[in-house]
C-alpha positions, 0 to 999 in steps of 0.5 A: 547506526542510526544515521546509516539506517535514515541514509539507507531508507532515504536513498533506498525511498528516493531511488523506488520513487524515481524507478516506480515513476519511470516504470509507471511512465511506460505502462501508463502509456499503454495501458492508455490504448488498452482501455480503448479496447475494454468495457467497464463490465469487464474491467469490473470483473478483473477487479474482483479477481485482482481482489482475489489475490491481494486477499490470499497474499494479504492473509498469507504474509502480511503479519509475518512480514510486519513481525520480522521487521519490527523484531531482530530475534534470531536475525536474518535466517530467523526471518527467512525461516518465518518466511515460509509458513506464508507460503505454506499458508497460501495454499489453503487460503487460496483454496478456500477464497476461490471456493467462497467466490465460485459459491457467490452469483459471480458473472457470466464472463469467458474464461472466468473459471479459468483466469481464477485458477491461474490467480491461485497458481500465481499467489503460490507463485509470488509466495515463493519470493518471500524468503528473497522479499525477507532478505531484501528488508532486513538487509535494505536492498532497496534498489533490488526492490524497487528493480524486481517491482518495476520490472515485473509491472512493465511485463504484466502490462505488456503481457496483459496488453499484447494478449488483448491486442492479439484477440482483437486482432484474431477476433477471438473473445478471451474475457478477463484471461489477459488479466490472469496472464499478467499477473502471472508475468507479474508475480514469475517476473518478482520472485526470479529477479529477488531469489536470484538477486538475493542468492548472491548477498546470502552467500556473501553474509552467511545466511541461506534462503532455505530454511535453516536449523537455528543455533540454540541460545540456551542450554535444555532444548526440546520439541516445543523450543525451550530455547527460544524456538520452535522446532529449531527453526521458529522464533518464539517472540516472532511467531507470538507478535505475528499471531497478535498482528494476525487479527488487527491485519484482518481488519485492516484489510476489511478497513483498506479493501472494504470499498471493492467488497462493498462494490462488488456487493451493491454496484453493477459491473459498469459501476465497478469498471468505473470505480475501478478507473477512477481508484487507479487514476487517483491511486497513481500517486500513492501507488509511486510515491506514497508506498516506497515512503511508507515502506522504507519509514517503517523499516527506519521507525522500527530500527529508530524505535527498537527496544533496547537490549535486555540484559543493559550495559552498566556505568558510563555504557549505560548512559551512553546507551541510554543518550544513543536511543533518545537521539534515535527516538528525537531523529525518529520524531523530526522524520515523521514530523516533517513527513506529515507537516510535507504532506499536509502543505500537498493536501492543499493543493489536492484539494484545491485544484484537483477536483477541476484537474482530475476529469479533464486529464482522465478525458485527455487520457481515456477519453470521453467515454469514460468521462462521460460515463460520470468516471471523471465526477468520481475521480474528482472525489477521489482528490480529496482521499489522496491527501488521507491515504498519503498521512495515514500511511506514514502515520500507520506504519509508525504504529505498526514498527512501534507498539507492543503487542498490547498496544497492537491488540488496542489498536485491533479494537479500535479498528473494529469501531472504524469497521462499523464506522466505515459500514455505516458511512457507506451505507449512508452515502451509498443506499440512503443519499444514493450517490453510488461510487462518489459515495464509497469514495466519501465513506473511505475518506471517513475510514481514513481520518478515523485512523488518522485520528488514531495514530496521530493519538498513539505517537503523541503518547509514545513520544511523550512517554519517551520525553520528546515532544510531539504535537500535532497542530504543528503538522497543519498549514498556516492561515495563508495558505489554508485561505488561498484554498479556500478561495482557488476552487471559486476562482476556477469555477469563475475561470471556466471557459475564458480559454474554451474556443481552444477546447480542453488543451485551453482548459487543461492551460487554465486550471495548469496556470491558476494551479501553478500559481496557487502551488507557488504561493503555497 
């Protein structure tokens, strides 16, 4: 099973990677002309509403799905089942996060209001792919995930870009309603292509999308599901891990959209547009690579890892048993090893040549405005995240698909220190130092380590108690290479203008060589 499981998340990961980078490819291109026809003010503004629905959606479901993917209780309906109290739940968080932003100073911008109440109509609207979402994950339909997420990026770009194109062209000002418009192709695209995908495979493994009565595994049953189950419909142990992951997800989200929160807060709207185009440069790369890794990990960490049984066969079944999850456990030990030991060797080349490469493709890719608006300094700083984002993630969601509950409610501790770590970084860089976004950019490079630092602790002690050895010194380069990093950003520095008289194609050749060579002997 477990060898089915690590060729499942393999092939599925690979396959999200190939589809996220071909659909990246096209809505990279366009979204190229469409920052041509936009200002930062107004791309500040589209932030704040996009915060809007990744915090209604990430209140509303994140816990659920952590908790269905770490626990079997009840299989697959059981999930779906606990699939709908997200969508119950969308609604008046929605609400009140709508009602919270409108009491706030929020900007004189077109078609705000309007564009905010789409968002609120299309979280519902997302919401309701989660029983799809659920079946997918537990049944690992990776390539029906990655279809549905790709299709539906490719149409809120073309529906955001065509509606731009089109007031431009009928000299008509709508504001930040084309981003409300492509998010909500976005969101329609997602929940189509998985309720329909997903309709076929319940029918074929007897399980059904729509809430469903579970069978009763005991032998009283009443109200408060004595059974197991609440209203013959909730699982207990679900309902109760989710309940314990909800707060520790409040503080990850404080932890991971603390930045646009901050910014919002004490940057001016040019300020935000700028951020926000460096974040989402920078972000390319976790965004293509880094999350379908993280997602298919955790699904295999949690299936690797997973309790064994409670009522434990005896003799020879015992042991057999017993030798069959250690093994899962020392597969779950190599996997995250060699991850993370992949990921350090990248982080090299993140640091050494991105700095120097970043601005020079953003100007290649946007243009000068934007780099000479200090977005291409920024998204130099942002290189230096890249690495932090791509280890934490991996690193987390192996926290994520292994702690108890207890050790969840550690965890959510330990976060709350990283909070006011992360606070008090930012408020150093951004109001003492006054660097502005290059200085949020630092402060989320502390958040990151600080839970690094965290999960490498945790899955040291978690392989220790299971009697394989995990350490984490074996994740770190060797000499030679941490050496040469040290030494490729003089060496471009010196380099600068030896190919000037061709402009930026002969810079972009320059940093591209030293790069290759660098990475080569890496």
């Amino acid at each position: 099973m477990s060898d089915d499981a690590v060729s499942a998340s393999a092939k599925g990961a690979t396959f999200m990677v190939f589809v996220q980078v071909g659909s990246r490819a096209v809505t990279f291109a366009l979204n190229q002309i469409l920052l041509r026809f936009l200002s930062p003010q107004l791309l500040g503004v589209a932030v704040q509403l996009e915060l809007y629905i990744i915090s209604t959606l990430y209140f509303s479901r994140e816990s659920l799905r952590i908790a269905t993917q770490r626990r079997s209780d009840g299989g697959v309906q059981a999930a779906i089942n606990m699939s709908y109290l997200a969508i119950a739940a969308g609604l008046p968080i929605g609400a009140l996060l709508a009602q919270i932003y409108l009491g706030t100073n929020y900007p004189d911008v077109p078609y705000l209001t309007t564009a905010l109440r789409i968002n609120q109509f299309t979280v519902m609207v997302e919401l309701i792919s989660e029983p799809g979402f659920v079946a997918v994950q537990q049944n690992m339909l990776y390539k029906t995930r990655a279809a549905a997420e790709a299709t539906a990026v490719i149409m809120k770009t073309l529906a955001t870009a065509g509606i731009v194109f089109w007031s431009r062209h009928q000299g008509t000002n709508l504001g930040v309603l084309p981003f409300a418009v492509g998010e909500l192709a976005y969101s329609t695209s997602l929940t189509v292509i998985y309720l329909s995908q997903t309709a076929a495979v319940a029918r074929l493994k007897e399980f059904t999308l729509l809430p469903q009565r579970l069978k009763p595994s005991g032998l009283s049953v009443d109200l408060l599901g004595s059974n197991g189950y609440v209203l013959s419909l909730f699982s207990k142990p679900l309902l109760y891990l989710g309940a314990s992951l909800y707060l520790q997800t409040g503080i990850k989200w404080l932890l991971t959209e603390g930045d646009k929160l901050l910014v919002s807060a004490f940057a001016t709207l040019e300020d935000q547009g700028m951020y926000s185009v460096s974040v989402n440069y920078g972000g390319l790369i976790a965004r293509m690579l880094f999350r379908p890794i993280e997602d298919s990990s955790r699904n295999l960490f949690a299936k690797l890892c997973a309790a064994p049984p409670i009522d434990k066969p005896s003799g020879t079944e015992e042991k057999e048993s017993s030798k069959q999850a250690l093994n899962n456990i020392r597969q779950a030990t190599n996997i995250l090893r060699d991850l993370l030991r992949v990921y350090s060797i990248a982080s090299l080349i993140a640091i050494a040549v991105g700095p120097t490469a970043a601005p020079l493709l953003l100007q290649l890719v946007a243009g000068s405005r934007w780099t000479d608006s200090g977005a291409g300094e920024v998204l130099a700083t942002y290189c230096y995240c890249i690495p932090l984002l791509a280890i934490n993630g991996v690193s987390e969601a192996f926290v994520a698909a292994t702690a108890s509950t207890k050790e969840l409610q550690y965890q959510s501790v330990w976060m709350g220190f990283f909070s006011a770590g992360f606070a008090i970084s930012a408020y150093v860089f951004l109001r003492v130092l006054e660097m502005g976004a290059k200085g949020l950019v630092l402060a989320n490079c502390v958040n990151m380590a600080l839970r690094i630092v965290f999960n490498l602790s945790f899955a040291t002690g978690f392989f220790k108690r299971n009697d394989v050895a995990f350490k984490p010194m074996d994740l770190l380069p060797n000499l030679y290479a941490v050496g040469a990093t040290a030494v490729v950003p003089s060496l471009l520095t010196q380099s600068r203008g030896l190919l000037g008289q061709y402009g930026l194609l002969g810079e972009l050749v320059r940093v591209g060589a030293i790069g290759g060579l660098f990475a080569a002997f890496v």
